[in-house]
C-alpha positions in Angstrom: 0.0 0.0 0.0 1.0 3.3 -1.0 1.0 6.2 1.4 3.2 5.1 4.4 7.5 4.2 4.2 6.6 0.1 5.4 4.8 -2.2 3.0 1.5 -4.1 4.4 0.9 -7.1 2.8 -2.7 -8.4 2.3 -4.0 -11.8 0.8 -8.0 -11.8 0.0 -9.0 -15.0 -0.5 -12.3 -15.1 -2.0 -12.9 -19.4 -0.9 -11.8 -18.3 2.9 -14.4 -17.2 4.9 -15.1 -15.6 8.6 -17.9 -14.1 10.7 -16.8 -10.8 12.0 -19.3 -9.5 14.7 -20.3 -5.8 14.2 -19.5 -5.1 17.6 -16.3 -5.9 16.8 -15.6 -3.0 14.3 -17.4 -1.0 16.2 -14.7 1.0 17.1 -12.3 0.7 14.2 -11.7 3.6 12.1 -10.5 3.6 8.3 -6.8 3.9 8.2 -6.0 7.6 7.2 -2.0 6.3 6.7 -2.8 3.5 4.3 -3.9 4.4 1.3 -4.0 1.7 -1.9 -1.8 3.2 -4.7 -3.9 3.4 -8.4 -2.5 0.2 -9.9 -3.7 -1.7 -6.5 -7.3 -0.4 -6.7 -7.1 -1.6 -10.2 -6.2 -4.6 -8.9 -8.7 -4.9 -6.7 -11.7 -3.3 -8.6 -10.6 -6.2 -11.2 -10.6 -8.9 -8.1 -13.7 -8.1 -6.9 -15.5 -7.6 -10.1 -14.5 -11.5 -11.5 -15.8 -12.7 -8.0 -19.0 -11.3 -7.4 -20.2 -10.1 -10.9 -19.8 -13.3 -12.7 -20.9 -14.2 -16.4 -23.8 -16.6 -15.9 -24.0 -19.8 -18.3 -26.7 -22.8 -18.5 -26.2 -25.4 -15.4 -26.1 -28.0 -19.1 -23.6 -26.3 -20.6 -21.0 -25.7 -17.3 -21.7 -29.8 -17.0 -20.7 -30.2 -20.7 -17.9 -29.0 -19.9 -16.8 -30.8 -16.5 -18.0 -34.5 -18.2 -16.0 -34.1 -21.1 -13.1 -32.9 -19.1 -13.0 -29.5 -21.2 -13.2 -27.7 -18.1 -10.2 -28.9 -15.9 -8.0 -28.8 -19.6 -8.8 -25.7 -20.5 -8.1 -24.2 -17.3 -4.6 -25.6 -17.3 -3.8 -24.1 -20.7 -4.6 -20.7 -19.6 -2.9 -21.2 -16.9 0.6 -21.8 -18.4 -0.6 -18.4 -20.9 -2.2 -16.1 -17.8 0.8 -13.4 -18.7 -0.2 -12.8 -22.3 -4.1 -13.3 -22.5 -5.5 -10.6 -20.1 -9.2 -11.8 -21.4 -11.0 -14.6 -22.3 -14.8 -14.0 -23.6 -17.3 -16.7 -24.7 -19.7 -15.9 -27.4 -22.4 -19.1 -26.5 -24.8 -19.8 -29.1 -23.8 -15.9 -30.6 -25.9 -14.9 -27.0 -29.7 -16.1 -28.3 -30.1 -18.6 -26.3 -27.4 -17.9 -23.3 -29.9 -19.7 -21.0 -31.1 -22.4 -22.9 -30.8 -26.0 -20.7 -29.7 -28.6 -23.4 -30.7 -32.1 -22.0 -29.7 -34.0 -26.1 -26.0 -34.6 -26.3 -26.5 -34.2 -30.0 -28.9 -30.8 -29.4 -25.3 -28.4 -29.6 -24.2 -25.8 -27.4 -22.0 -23.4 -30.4 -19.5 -21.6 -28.8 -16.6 -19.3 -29.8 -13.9 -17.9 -27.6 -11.9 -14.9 -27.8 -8.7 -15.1 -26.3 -7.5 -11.0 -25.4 -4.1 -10.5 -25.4 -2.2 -6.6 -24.1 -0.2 -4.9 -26.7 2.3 -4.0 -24.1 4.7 -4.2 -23.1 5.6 -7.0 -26.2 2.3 -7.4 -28.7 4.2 -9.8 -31.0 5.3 -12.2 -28.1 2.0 -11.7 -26.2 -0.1 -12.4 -29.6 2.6 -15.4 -30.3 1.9 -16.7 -26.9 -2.5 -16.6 -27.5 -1.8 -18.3 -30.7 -0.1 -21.3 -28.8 -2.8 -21.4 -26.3 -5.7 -20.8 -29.2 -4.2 -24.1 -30.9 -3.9 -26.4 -28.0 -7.5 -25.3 -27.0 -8.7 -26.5 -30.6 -7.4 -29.1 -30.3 -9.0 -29.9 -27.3 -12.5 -29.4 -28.3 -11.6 -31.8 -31.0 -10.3 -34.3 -28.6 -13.2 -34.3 -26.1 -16.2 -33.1 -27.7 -16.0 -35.3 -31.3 -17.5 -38.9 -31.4 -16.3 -40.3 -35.1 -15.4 -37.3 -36.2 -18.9 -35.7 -35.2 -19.3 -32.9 -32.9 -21.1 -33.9 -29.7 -22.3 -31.8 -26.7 -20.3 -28.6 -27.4 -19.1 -27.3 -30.8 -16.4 -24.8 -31.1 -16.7 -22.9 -34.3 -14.0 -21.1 -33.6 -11.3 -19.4 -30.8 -9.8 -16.0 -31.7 -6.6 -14.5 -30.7 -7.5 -10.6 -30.6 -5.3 -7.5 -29.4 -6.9 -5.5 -26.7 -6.9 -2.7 -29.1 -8.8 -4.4 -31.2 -12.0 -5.8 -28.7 -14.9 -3.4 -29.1 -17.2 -2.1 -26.6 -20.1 -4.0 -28.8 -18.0 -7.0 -28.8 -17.3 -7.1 -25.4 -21.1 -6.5 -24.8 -22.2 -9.2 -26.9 -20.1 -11.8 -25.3 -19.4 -13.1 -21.7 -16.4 -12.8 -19.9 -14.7 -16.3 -18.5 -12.9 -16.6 -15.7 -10.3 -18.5 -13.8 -10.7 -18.4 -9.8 -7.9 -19.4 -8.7 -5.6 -17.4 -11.0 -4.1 -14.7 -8.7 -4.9 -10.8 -10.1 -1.2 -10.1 -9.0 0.1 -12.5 -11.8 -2.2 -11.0 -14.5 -1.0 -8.5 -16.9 -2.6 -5.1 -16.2 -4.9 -4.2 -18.9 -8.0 -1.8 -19.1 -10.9 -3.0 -16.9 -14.2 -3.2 -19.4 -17.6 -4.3 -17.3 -18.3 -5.8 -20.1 -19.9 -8.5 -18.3 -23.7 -9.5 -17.6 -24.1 -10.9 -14.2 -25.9 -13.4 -13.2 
């Protein structure tokens, strides 16, 4: 934190949870030494956003995903590419039917993905870097979500490796944003914070 000569460190984790009694605080007051410096309210504005405005998608489709083992894959591959994608959107069914419960294995969910990489402070290696992860995540929807050569469950018709400069407002609008829990904001390449998403 900003605003006083010693450093105070703070973890927020969203999965650890505690009852504080009112009477407790009661008698706290805000600190007036320690003050969060911009790219830390960034930070957190970003944190707190992901965690309790989250993109909503059909129970189905979430359990497509886990079944298939998309969803535990996919996570790993964005993972290893967190410092050069600071977005990932999903464009399900191009949005008409977001909400649609899909109980036929052969009755589609159509998704495409946009993976958002920053134009700083290397484009070239960050967009490089998307590419890698937009290939391995192909070919995973191939792997998992084909049955003799026939698309089952989920079809990806496409994933798209876009610069920041390049997502729209009415793009970013007309998709929702996908997020990783457990990747940490701190590790995350700083990039403008669009609420673009539409909560559940």
């Amino acid at each position: 934190m900003a605003g006083t000569d010693n450093s105070i460190v703070v973890e927020l984790g969203a999965s650890i949870k505690r009852s504080v009694s009112k009477n407790h605080l009661a008698n706290c007051q805000p600190s007036a030494t320690a003050v969060l410096a911009p790219k830390q309210r960034r930070i957190l504005s970003r944190w707190l956003s992901a965690r309790y405005f989250r993109a909503a998608f059909p129970d189905a489709f979430v359990n497509r995903l886990n079944d298939t083992g998309v969803d535990k894959r996919f996570k790993r591959i964005v993972e290893k590419a967190q410092s050069h994608v600071s977005g990932i959107y999903f464009d399900l069914d191009r949005d008409e039917a977001q909400d649609c419960e899909r109980e036929d294995p052969d009755d589609l969910y159509v998704l495409s993905i946009y993976l958002v990489h920053p134009v700083e402070p290397d484009p070239e290696v960050a967009r490089k870097e998307a590419e890698v992860a937009r290939a391995l995540i192909e070919a995973l929807f191939e792997e998992r979500c084909k049955e003799n050569g026939r698309w089952r469950w989920v079809r990806l018709e496409g994933c798209y490796v876009v610069a920041t400069t390049e997502m729209t407002l009415e793009m970013v609008e007309q998709m929702r944003k996908w997020h990783l829990d457990y990747i940490s904001q701190a590790k995350a390449p700083e990039g403008p914070v669009v609420d673009g998403d539409k909560a559940a």
